[in-house]
Structures are given as structure tokens and as C-alpha cells.
N, C-alpha and C positions, 0 to 999 in steps of 0.2 A: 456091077449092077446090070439087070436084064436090058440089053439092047445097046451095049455098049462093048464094042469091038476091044476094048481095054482093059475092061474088069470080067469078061464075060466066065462061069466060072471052068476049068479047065486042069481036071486033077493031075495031066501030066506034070502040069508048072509048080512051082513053088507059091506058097497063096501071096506073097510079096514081090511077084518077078515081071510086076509088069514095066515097063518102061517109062511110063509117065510115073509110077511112085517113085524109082531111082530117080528119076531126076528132081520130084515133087523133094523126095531125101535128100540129096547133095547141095537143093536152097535152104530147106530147114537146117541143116546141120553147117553148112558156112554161113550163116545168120547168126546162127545160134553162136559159132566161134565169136565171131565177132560182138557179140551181147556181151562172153564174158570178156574179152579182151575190155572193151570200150572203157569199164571204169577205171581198172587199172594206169590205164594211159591218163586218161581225164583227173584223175588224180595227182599222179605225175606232174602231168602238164600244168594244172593250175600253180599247182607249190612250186614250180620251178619259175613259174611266172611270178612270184610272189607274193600271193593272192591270200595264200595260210588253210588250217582247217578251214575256217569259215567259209573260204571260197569253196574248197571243195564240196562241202555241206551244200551251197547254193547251187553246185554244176549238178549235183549227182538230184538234188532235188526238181532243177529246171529240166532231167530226161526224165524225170519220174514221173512230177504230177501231171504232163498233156497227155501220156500214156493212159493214168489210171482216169482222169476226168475227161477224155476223147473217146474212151472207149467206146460206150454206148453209140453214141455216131457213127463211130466207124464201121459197127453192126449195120446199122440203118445203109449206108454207103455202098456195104459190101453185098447184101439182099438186093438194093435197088441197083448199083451199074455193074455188079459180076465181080464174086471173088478176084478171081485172077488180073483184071485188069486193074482194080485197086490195090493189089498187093505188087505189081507190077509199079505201077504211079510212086506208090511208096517205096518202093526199092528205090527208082530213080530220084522222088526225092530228096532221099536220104543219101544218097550217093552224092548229090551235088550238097545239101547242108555238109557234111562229113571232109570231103574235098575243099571246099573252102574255112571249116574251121582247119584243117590240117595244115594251108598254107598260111593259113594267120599264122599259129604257131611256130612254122620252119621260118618265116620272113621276120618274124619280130615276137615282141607281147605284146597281142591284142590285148584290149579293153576288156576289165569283166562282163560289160553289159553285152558284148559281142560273144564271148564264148554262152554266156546264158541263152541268148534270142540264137544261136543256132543247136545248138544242144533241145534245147523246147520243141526246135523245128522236127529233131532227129523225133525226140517222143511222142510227137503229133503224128510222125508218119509210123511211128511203130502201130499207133493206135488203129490208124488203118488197116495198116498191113494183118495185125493179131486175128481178128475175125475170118477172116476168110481160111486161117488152117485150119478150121472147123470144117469150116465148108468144103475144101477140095479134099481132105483126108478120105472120107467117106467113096467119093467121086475117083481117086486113083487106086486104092487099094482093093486087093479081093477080099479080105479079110479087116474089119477097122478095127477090131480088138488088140491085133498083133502088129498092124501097124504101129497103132497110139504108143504100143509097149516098146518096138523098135524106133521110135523116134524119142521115146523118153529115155532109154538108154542113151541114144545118143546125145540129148539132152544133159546127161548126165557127166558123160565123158567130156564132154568141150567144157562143164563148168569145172571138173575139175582141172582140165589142160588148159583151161583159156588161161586164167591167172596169173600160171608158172608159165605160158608162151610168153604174157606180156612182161612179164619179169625180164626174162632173156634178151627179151626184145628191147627190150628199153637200157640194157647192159651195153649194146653194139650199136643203139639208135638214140635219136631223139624221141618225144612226147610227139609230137607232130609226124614222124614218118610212121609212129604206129598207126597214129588216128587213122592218118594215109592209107594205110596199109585194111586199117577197119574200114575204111570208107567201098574198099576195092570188094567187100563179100557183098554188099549190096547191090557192087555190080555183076556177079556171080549168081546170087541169088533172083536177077530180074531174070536173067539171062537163061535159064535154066525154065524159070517158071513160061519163059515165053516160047517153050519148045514144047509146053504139055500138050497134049491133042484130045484129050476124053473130057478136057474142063474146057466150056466155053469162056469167051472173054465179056459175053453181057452176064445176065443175069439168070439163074437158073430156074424161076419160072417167070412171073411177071415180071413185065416192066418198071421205067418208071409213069406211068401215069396215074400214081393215088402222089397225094403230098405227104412231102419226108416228116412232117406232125403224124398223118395218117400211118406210116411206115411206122414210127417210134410207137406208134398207140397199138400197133398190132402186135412190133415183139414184145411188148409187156404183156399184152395179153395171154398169148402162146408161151410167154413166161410163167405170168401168175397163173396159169391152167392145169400146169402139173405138177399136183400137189408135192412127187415126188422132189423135182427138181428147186422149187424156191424153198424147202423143209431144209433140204440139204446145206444150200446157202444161206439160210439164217442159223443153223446150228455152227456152222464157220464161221461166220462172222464173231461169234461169242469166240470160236478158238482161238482165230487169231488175234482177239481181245485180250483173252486170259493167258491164251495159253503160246501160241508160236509168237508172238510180238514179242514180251518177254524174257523170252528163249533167246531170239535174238539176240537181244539186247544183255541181258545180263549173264546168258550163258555163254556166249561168244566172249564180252567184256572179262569175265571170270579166268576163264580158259589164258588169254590174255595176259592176263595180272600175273596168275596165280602161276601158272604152265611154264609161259613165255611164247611168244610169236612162232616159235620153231614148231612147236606141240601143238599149237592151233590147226598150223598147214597141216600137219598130221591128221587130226581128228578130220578136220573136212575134208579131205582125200579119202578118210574112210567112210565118211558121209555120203561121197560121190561115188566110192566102189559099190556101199550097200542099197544104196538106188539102182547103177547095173542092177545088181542080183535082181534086185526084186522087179526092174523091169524082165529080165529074162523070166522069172518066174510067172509074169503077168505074159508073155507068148506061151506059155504051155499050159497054163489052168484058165480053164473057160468056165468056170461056176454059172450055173444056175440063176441063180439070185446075185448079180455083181455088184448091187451097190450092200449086200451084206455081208459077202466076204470081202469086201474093201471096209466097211466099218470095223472088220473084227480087227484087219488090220493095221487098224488105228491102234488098236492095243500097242502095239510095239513100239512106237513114237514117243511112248512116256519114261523109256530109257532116258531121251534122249536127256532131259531135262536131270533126271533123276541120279545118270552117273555125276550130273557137277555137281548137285543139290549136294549128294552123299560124299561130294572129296576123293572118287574111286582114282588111282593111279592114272597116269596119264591113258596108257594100252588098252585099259580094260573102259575107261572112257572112251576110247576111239571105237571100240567094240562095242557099248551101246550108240554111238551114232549109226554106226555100220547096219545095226541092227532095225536103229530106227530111219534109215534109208531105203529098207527093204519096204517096210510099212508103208511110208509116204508114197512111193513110187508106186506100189501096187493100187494103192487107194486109186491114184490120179488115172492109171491109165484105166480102170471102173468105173469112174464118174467120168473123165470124157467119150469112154466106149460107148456107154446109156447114153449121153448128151447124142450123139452122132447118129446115135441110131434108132431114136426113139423121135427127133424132131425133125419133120419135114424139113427137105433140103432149101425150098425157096425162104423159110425163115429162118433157119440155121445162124444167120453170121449174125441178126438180132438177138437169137435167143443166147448165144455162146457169149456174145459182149455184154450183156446182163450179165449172167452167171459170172463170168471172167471180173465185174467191176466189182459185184457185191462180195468175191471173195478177197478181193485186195482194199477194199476200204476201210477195213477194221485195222488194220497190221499196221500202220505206220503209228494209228493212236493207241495200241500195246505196244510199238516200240517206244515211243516218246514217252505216257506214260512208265512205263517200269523204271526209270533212274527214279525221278521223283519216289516213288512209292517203296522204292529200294531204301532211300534215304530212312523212310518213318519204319518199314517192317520188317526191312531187311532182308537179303540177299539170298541168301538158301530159303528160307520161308515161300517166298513168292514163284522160286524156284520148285519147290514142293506144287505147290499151288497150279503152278504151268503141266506137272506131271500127271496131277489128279484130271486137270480138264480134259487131257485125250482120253480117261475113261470113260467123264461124263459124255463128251463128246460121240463115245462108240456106243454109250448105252441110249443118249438118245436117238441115233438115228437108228439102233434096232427099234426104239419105241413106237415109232412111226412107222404103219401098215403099209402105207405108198413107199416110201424108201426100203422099208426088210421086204415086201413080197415084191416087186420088180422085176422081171424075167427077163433074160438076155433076149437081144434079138439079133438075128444072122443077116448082117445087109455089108 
């Protein structure tokens, strides 16, 4: 960005080589490990506690919902006392929640109500923490496009290795020295974030002196403004209604049953390779129009559903997920390129915690419904039905003149 010793632009360099994105990278990506490890373990650990599914159901639920129902705030938090030093607070939070469930676990079985109230704690500070990658991406990188894309890969790579880490891990360890061990990326990640130098530790324009009502009432506003961005988010919200919740739920389930456990880790390792791809893909094509070649590339997400629908062999299943990993990933790093560069940086971690809530609040009510609704119409049918919505889905947000005509912007 002009006037910043960090980002300034510099065709000798590589458009990623600045110093504060490495290290902005090395927080994102040991967080990130540690996101997928964390349920693995928590899993573990509750059953071993003898707690049952249910428990687990309760653990994996008490990190979820402060997550998705804090978010908004945490927007607000992160505009008004400064990305970095909020995401800094929440590292150290989390580090100490994390640390203390892990010695519960090594010293004995804690109570369920104590793995719940600090597991909540962890997703209350993720809550914080989420907003503000919005915000310093933009602020370390020379390029946000190939950032968003380089960090989504990476994204990609720890969900498929966290899993099978925590597997290993838990072969040679306890539940508890994992958590341990999860607890220790947070210390990593503060660590890291607290050696950036181009991101301030207040707030990147104003203060705080309007009140956090007035603060909430303005990122909605700079939310609802662009028609572009809340179209987007209401047509997701229906997908992950009809179409990814479902998916979840009955084509993982399916896979499952029908496959076996073995062929699952298969298909989703190829779900993770073909995200890579298509984040690499998404560092080399800069379109024009990004949120219309990230629609088109919803098209290919309707494998995903489609190879279970149809019964396709295991391989050539894994090969429509692979395919429809490409899709997803390239979409994501289009919609967060537009987000980042199209919304002024002092509202940024408001506007991204909007957009970040309203696309998660659909998905847990298509996961939940599709067993029920499996039960009365059955299983491939609604499967069908999940395949058909990323069509709908591509064809409405061509329909819409703010999302198809949107031009890239270079910042």
C-alpha cells in the first residue's frame, strides 16, 4: 500500500516476499494446524472420558456456536481496538483456555461442564481473532489476490494433514498432550503476529470514541450498501440450506456406510488436494470480473454431490470431489479478494464478520435438517437436489448486475 515501507510496490521482489506476510503466513498456517487437529483430539478425549457421542456432539458444538454467534462483535472489536492487537488477546486467550483444558485431561476426567465452558471460551476468542485476517491481509501483502490464494492453499494442506497428524498423535500420546500440544500454535501464532511492523496494534482509522451500538450500526450499514456483497450472501445462505449442509451430512454419512471409513479419508484427501489446485489456479488468473468467474466456478461443486447421488466407484468419486475442491477454492479466494479490496480498511473487520456470519448460519440448519428429510424422500433424491443448487446458485449470482459486472481492484 502507498506509504508503507512493507507493501510498497517493488518489481525486483516477489509480490509475496515481504516480511510481515511471512510471518502474517507462519500465524495463519499454525492456527490453522491446530483448528484441524483440535477436534480430533476433543473427540478422543471426551470418549475416552466416557462421555459418549453425545458428549462429543456437546464439545464440538460448545467451540462452534461462540464462534458463529460472536462473530459480529468480534468485527465491531477488531475496527474499534485494532486487528492485531485483538487477534493477539485472542491468541493468548486461547492459549491459556487450551492449556488448562489440556491439564484437566493429563491429571484426571474433568467434568463435562468444564470441558464445555472452556472449549466456548476457545470459540469466543476464535471469534475475535477471525475478523481481523480480513483486515491485516490486505495491510501485509503486495498483492491480496495471491495472498488470499496462498493462504487458502495452505488452508487446505493442514485440513487435510491436521486429522491424520492428530491420528498419529494420539497413537504415541494422550487426548490431553495433544490438546497440549494444540494449545502451543496459539502461542506461535501471537508470537509471530506480534513481530508484524506495517500493521499497527490500534485501530486503522478511527478510534474508539463513537459507541460499539454506533460501531455495529455502521458495519451493517457498509454492509447493506453494497448491493454486490449482501446478494452474495443471501444466495449462500439458500446453498448452504439446500445444498452444502446436506452434502455434508448425507454425502459424507453415505460414503461412510456404503465405502467404509478407509475410502472416506480417501475422497477427502482428494477434496483437499483439489482445493491446492484450485488455489494455485486462483494465484495465476486474475479475471476481470472475479466474482463471475468464481460463480462460473461453482459449476464444478455439483460433482460433488452427484458422484454419491449416482453410486460412481469409489476413485472416480474421489475425482469428483477433487474436482469440486478446485471450484470451492477458487470461488473463496474471489469473494474474499472483492471483500478486501473493495471495503475501506477502517470497516473491514465489521464488514468481513457480517459476511463471515451470514454465510455460516444456514449450514448447521441443512446439516440438521437432511437426516430427518432423508428419512421421508430419501437419500440420493435430496442428494440430486443438493447437486441441482450449485447450478441455481451460479445462475443466480450471474443474474445479479452488482455481482456479474464487479471489476477487480489492484490494492
Amino acid at each position: 500500500m502507498a506509504g508503507d515501507p512493507h507493501v510498497e510496490e517493488n518489481s525486483s521482489d516477489p509480490p509475496l516476499g515481504t516480511a510481515d506476510f511471512k510471518l502474517f503466513f507462519a500465524a495463519r498456517t499454525t492456527s490453522l494446524l491446530g483448528d484441524a487437529v483440535l477436534p480430533v483430539a476433543i473427540t478422543a478425549a471426551v470418549i475416552k472420558a466416557g462421555y459418549g457421542a453425545s458428549g462429543v456432539g456437546y464439545a464440538l458444538a460448545a467451540l462452534l456456536a461462540p464462534f458463529a454467534a460472536l462473530m459480529i462483535f468480534g468485527g465491531v472489536l477488531s475496527d474499534r481496538y485494532g486487528a492485531r492487537r485483538l487477534m493477539v488477546i485472542s491468541d493468548a486467550a486461547r492459549l491459556c483456555s487450551q492449556t488448562v483444558l489440556a491439564l484437566l485431561f493429563l491429571l484426571g476426567t474433568p467434568q463435562l461442564w468444564h470441558i464445555l465452558a472452556l472449549l466456548a471460551l476457545t470459540g469466543a476468542g476464535s471469534a475475535v481473532f477471525q475478523p481481523g485476517v480480513a483486515s491485516i491481509i490486505p495491510r501485509v501483502a503486495r498483492d491480496v489476490q495471491k495472498a488470499n490464494a496462498t493462504l487458502r492453499v495452505s488452508e487446505s494442506i493442514t485440513a487435510v494433514i491436521g486429522p491424520s497428524l492428530a491420528g498419529l498423535l494420539l497413537v504415541v500420546s494422550s487426548p490431553g498432550a495433544v490438546i497440549a500440544l494444540d494449545a502451543l500454535t496459539f502461542a506461535v501464532s501471537g508470537a509471530c503476529l506480534l513481530r508484524l511492523r506495517s500493521v499497527p496494534m490500534g485501530p486503522a482509522g478511527r478510534g474508539g470514541e463513537s459507541s460499539f451500538r454506533a460501531d455495529l450500526i455502521e458495519g451493517w450499514r457498509e454492509f447493506r450498501a453494497r448491493t454486490w456483497l449482501w446478494s452474495v450472501i443471501v444466495v449462500f445462505m439458500f446453498w448452504q440450506l439446500a445444498g452444502a449442509g446436506p452434502t455434508m451430512t448425507l454425502g459424507h454419512s453415505t460414503l461412510v456406510t456404503d465405502y467404509g471409513a478407509s475410502t472416506f479419508g480417501l475422497v477427502m484427501s482428494a477434496l483437499g488436494a483439489g482445493s491446492v489446485l484450485g488455489g494455485i489456479i486462483a494465484i495465476k488468473l486474475r479475471p476481470r470480473h472475479p466474482l463471475r468467474a468464481g460463480a462460473l466456478s461453482m459449476i464444478l461443486w455439483t460433482l460433488m454431490p452427484l458422484g454419491v447421488a449416482l453410486g460412481l466407484p469409489a476413485p472416480l468419486i474421489a475425482g469428483c470431489y477433487a474436482v469440486s475442491g478446485v471450484g470451492m477454492a477458487f470461488w473463496i479466494v474471489m469473494f474474499h479478494t472483492s471483500v478486501q479490496t473493495h471495503i475501506p480498511q477502517d470497516v473491514l473487520g465489521r464488514v468481513h464478520a457480517y459476511d463471515a456470519a451470514g454465510s455460516l448460519v444456514m449450514k448447521p440448519i441443512g446439516q440438521a435438517m437432511a437426516g430427518p428429510l432423508a428419512v421421508v424422500a430419501g437419500t440420493v433424491p435430496l442428494l440430486f437436489v443438493s447437486a441441482a443448487m450449485a447450478l441455481v446458485t451460479c445462475a443466480l449470482l450471474l443474474s445479479i448486475p452488482a455481482v456479474r459486472d464487479l471489476r477487480r481492484v489492484e490494492r
